[in-house]
DRENSE-549089 format. One record per residue (C-alpha): y negated, z, x; residue number from 1; residue in one letter. Coordinates in Angstrom, 1 decimal. Layout:
+--------+--------+--------+-----+---+
:      y :      z :      x :   k : r :
+--------+--------+--------+-----+---+
:      Y :      Z :      X : NUM : a :
...
+--------+--------+--------+-----+---+
//
This chain:
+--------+--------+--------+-----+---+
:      y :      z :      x :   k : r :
+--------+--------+--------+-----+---+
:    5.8 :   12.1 :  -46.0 :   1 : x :
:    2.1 :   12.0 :  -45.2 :   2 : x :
:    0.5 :    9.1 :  -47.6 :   3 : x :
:   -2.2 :    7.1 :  -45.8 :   4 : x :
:   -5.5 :    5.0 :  -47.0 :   5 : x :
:   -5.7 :    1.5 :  -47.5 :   6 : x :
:   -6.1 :   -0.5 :  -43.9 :   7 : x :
:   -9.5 :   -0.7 :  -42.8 :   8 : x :
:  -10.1 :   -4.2 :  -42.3 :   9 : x :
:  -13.8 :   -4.5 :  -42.6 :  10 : x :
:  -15.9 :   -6.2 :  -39.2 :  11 : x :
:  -17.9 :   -2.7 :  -39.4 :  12 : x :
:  -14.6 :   -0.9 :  -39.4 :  13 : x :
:  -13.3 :   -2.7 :  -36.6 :  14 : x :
:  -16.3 :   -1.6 :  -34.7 :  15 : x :
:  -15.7 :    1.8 :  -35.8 :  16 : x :
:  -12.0 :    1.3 :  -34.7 :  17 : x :
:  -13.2 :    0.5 :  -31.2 :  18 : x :
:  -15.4 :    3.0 :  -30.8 :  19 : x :
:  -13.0 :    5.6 :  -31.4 :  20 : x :
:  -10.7 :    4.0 :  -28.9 :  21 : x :
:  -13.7 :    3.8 :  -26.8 :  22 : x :
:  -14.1 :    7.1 :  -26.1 :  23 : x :
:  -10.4 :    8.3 :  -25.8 :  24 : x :
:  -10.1 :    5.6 :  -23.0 :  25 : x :
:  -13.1 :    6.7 :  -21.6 :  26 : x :
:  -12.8 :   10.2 :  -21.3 :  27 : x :
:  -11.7 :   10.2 :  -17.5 :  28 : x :
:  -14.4 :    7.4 :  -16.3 :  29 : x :
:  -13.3 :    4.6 :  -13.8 :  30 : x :
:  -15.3 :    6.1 :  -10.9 :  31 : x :
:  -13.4 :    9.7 :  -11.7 :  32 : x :
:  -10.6 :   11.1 :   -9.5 :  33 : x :
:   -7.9 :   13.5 :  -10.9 :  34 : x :
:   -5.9 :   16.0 :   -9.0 :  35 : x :
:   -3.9 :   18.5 :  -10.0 :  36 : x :
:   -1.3 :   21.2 :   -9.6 :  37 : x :
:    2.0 :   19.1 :  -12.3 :  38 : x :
:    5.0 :   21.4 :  -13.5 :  39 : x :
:    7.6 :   18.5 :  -14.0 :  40 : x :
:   10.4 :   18.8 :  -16.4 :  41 : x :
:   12.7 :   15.7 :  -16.3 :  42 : x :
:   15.8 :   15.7 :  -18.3 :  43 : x :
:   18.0 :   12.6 :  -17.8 :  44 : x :
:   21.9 :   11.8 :  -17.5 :  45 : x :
:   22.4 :   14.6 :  -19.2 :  46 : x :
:   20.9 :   16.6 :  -15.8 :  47 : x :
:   17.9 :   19.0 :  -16.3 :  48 : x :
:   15.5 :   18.3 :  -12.9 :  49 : x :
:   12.4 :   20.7 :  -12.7 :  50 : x :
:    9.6 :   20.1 :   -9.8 :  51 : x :
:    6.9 :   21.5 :   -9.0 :  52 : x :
:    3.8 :   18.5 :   -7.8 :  53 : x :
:    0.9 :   17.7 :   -6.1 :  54 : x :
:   -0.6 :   14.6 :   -7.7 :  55 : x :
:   -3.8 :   12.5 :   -7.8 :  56 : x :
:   -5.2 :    9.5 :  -10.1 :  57 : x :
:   -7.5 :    6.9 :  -10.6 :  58 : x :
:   -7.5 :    4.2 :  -13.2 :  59 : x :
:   -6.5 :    1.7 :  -13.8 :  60 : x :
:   -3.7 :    2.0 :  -11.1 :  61 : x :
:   -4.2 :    4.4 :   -8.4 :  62 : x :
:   -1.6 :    7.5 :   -8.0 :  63 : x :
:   -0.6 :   10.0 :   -5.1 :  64 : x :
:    2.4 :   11.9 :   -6.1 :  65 : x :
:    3.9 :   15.0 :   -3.7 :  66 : x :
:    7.1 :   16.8 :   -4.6 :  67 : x :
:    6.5 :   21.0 :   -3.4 :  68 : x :
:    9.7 :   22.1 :   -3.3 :  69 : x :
:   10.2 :   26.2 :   -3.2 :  70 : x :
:   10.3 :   26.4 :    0.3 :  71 : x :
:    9.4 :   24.1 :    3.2 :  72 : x :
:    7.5 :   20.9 :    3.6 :  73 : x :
:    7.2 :   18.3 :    0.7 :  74 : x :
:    9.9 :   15.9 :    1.1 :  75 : x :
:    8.6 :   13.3 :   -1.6 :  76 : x :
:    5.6 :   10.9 :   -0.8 :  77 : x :
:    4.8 :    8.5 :   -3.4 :  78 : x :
:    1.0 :    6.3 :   -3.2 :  79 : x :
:    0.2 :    3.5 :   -5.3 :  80 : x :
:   -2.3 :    1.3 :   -5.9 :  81 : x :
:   -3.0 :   -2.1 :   -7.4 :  82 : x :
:   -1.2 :   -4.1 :   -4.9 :  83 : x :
:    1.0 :   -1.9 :   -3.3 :  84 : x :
:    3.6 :    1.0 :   -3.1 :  85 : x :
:    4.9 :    3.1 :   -0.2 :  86 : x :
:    7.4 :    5.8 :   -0.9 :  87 : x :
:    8.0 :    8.4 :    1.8 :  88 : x :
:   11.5 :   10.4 :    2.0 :  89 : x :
:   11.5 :   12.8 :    5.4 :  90 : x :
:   14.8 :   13.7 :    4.9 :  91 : x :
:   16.2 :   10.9 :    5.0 :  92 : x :
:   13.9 :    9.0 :    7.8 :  93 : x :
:   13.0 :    6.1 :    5.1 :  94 : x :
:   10.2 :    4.4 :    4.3 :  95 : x :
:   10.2 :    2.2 :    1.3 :  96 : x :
:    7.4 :   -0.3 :    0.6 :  97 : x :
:    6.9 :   -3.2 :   -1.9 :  98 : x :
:    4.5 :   -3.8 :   -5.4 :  99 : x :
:    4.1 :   -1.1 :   -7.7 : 100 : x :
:    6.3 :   -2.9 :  -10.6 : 101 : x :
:    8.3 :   -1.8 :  -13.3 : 102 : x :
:   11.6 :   -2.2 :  -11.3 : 103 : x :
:   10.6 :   -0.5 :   -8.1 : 104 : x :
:    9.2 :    2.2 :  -10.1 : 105 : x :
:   12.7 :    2.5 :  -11.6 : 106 : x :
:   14.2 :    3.0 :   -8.6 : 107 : x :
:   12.7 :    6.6 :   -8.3 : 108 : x :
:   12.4 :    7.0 :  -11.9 : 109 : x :
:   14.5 :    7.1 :  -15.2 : 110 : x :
:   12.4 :    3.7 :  -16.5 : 111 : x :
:   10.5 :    0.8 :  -16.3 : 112 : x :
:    6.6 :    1.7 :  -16.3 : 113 : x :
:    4.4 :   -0.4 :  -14.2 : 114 : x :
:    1.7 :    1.6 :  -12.1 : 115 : x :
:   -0.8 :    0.8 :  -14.7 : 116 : x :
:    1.1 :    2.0 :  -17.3 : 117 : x :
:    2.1 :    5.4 :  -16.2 : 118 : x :
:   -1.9 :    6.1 :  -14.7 : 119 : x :
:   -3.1 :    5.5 :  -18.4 : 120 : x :
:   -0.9 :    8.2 :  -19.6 : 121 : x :
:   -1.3 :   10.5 :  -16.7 : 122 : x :
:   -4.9 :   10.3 :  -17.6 : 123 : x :
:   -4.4 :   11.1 :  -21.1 : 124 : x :
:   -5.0 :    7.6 :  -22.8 : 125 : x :
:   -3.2 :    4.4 :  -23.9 : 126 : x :
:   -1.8 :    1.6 :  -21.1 : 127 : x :
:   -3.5 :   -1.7 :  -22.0 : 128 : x :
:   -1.6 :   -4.9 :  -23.9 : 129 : x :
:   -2.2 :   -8.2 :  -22.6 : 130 : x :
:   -3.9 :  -10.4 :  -24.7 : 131 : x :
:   -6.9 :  -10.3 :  -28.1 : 132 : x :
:   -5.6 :   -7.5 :  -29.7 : 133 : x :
:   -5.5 :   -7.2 :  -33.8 : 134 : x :
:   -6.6 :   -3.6 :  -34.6 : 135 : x :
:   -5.6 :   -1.6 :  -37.8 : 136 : x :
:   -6.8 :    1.6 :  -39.2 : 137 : x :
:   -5.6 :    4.3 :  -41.4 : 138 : x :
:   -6.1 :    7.8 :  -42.3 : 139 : x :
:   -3.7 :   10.5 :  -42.7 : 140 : x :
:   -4.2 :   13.8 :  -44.5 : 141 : x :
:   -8.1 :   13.6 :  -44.4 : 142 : x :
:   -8.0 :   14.0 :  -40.3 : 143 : x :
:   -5.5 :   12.3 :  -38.5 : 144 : x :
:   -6.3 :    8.7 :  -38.1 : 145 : x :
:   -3.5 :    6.0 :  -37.1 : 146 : x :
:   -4.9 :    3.0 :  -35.4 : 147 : x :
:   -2.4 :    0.0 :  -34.6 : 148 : x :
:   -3.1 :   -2.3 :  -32.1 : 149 : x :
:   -0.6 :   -5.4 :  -31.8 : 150 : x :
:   -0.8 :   -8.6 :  -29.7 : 151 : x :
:    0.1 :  -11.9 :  -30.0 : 152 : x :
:    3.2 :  -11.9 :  -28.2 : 153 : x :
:    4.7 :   -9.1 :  -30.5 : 154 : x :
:    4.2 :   -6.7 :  -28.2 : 155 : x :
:    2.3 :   -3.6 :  -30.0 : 156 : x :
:    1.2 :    0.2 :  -29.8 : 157 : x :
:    0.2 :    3.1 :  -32.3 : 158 : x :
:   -2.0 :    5.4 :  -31.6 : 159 : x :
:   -2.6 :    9.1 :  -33.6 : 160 : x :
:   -6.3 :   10.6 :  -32.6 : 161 : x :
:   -7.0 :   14.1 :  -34.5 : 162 : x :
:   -9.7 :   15.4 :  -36.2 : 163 : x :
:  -11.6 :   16.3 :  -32.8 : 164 : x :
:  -11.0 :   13.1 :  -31.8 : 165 : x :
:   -8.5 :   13.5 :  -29.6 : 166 : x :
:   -5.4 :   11.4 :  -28.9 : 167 : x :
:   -2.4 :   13.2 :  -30.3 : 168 : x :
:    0.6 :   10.9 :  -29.9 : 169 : x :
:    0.7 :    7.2 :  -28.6 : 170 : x :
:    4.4 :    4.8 :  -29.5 : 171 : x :
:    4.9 :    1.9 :  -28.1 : 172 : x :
:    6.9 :   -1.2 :  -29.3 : 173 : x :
:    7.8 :   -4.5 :  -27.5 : 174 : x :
:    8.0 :   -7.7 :  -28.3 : 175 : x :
:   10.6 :   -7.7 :  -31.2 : 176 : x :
:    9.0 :   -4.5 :  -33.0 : 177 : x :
:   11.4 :   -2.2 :  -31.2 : 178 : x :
:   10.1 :    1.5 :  -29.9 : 179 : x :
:   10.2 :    1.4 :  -26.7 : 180 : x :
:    9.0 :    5.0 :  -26.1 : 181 : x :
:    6.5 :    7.3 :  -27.3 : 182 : x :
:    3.7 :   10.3 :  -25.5 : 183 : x :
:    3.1 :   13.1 :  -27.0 : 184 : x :
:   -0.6 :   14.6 :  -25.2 : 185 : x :
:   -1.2 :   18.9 :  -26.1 : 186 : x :
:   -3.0 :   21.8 :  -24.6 : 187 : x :
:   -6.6 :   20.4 :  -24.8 : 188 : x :
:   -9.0 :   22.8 :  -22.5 : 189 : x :
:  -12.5 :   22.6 :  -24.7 : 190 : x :
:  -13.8 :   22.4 :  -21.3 : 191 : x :
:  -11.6 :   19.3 :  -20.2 : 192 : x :
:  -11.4 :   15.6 :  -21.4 : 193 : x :
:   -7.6 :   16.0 :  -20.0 : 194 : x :
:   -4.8 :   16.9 :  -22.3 : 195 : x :
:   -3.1 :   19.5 :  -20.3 : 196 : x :
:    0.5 :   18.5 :  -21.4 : 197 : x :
:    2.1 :   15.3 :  -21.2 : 198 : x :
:    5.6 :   14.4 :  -22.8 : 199 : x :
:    6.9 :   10.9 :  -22.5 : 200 : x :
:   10.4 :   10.3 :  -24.2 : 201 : x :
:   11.8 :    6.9 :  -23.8 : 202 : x :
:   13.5 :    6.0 :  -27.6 : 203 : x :
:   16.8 :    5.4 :  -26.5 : 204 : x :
:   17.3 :    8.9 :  -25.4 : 205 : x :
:   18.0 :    8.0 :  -21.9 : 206 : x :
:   15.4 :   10.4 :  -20.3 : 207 : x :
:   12.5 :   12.3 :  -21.0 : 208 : x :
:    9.8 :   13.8 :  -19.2 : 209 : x :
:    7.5 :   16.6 :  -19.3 : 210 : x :
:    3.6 :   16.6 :  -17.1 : 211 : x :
:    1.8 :   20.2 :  -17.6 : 212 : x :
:   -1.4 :   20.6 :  -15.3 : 213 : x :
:   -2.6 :   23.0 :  -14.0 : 214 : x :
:   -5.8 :   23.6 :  -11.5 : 215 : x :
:   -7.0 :   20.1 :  -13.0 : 216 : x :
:   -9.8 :   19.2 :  -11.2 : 217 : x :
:  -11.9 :   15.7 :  -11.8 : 218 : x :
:  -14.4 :   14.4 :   -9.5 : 219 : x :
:  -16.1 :   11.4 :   -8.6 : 220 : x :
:  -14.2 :    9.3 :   -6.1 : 221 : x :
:  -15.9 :    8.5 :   -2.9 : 222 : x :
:  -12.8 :    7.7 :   -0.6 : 223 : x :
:  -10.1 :    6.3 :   -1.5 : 224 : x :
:   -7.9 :    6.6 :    1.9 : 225 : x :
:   -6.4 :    9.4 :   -0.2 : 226 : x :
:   -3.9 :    6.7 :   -1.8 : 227 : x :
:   -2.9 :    5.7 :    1.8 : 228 : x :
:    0.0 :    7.4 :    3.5 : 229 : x :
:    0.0 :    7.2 :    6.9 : 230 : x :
:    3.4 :    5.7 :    8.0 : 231 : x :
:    5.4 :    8.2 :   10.0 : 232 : x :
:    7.2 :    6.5 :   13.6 : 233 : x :
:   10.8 :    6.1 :   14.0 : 234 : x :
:   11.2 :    5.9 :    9.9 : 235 : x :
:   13.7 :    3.2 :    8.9 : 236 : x :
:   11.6 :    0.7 :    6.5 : 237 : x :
:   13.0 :   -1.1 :    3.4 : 238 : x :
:   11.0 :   -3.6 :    1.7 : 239 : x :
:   11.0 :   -3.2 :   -2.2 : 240 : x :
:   10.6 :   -7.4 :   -3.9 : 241 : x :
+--------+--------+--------+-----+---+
//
């Protein structure tokens, strides 16, 4: 078991602390728009469920998710933004709409992550916590450095940035100190501020799921009528609470 320094307490290593965190958060800006080619690997109820997808982000809560199946039309449309969610399903003739929550989320996949949530780790950094948040630091083997952050409510998150300073592994806890699921981020590009794989796995082995990019593209966002999906005619529509 790795042994790590004392806690770095100090106001100058707090400051430090933030810095650090700082630029991992900022490494895709708030004016920057990510698209990409995603090779999805979801395993959940025992099933293994591959796809191919378009996708597009934006922090803090902006995502455009197409499902390219091997042949034909996509028959997956998913936009979100702060406010709103509208899911597309040709097949099917349905049109869902309603707030990009946890539990709308959930119904089209294996867990609970509000919009927010998943855009910070599509984008390669750590979802916010609500509320002042307590920040401890250690450091692991001489490179590795493990930064805690924790809330009042409870509810924290740990974060491992390498020696390049960038972020290897994020876990995060709820409320009552339980693991709630951790994000494993791989295949920097030198060239890219992007991890190029993504693995969440929820901690009570219920699902897991894999992101790797390719034809990553990031670029300053101008329009945003990308996150819109015009509403097809004739489509039944079910409202989401």
């Amino acid at each position: 078991m790795a042994c790590s320094s004392p806690v770095i307490v100090a106001h100058d290593a707090v400051t430090e602390t933030e810095k650090v965190l700082l630029s991992i958060s900022s490494a895709i800006g708030g004016d920057d728009l990510v698209s990409a080619v995603a090779q999805i690997d979801l395993v959940a109820a025992g099933g293994y469920y591959p796809a191919r997808a378009a996708l597009i982000i934006k922090k803090p809560s902006y995502l455009r998710l197409e499902i390219i199946p091997p042949l034909g039309p996509p028959d997956f449309f998913l936009a979100a933004t702060t406010q709103k969610m509208v899911i597309i399903i040709p097949s099917k003739g349905e049109l869902y709409r309603g707030e990009p929550t946890g539990r709308n989320m959930a119904r089209f996949l294996p867990w609970k992550f509000g919009i927010e949530e998943i855009v910070a780790i599509l984008a390669g950094t750590y979802p916010p916590l609500a509320g002042e948040v307590i920040y401890e630091r250690h450091l692991e083997d001489g490179s590795n450095m493990r930064i805690e952050m924790k809330v009042r409510s409870g509810a924290a998150q740990t974060v491992i940035v390498g020696s390049e300073g960038r972020l290897n592994k994020l876990a995060r806890y709820d409320e009552n100190g339980r693991l709630l699921y951790t994000a494993e981020f791989a295949d920097y590009d030198q060239e890219k501020p992007l991890a190029g794989k993504v693995t969440v796995s929820m901690a009570d082995g219920t699902a897991s799921i894999t992101v790797k990019y390719s034809n990553l593209q990031i670029e300053k966002a101008r329009d945003l009528s990308v996150f819109d999906l015009p509403e097809p005619a004739g489509f039944r529509t079910i409202m989401m609470p």
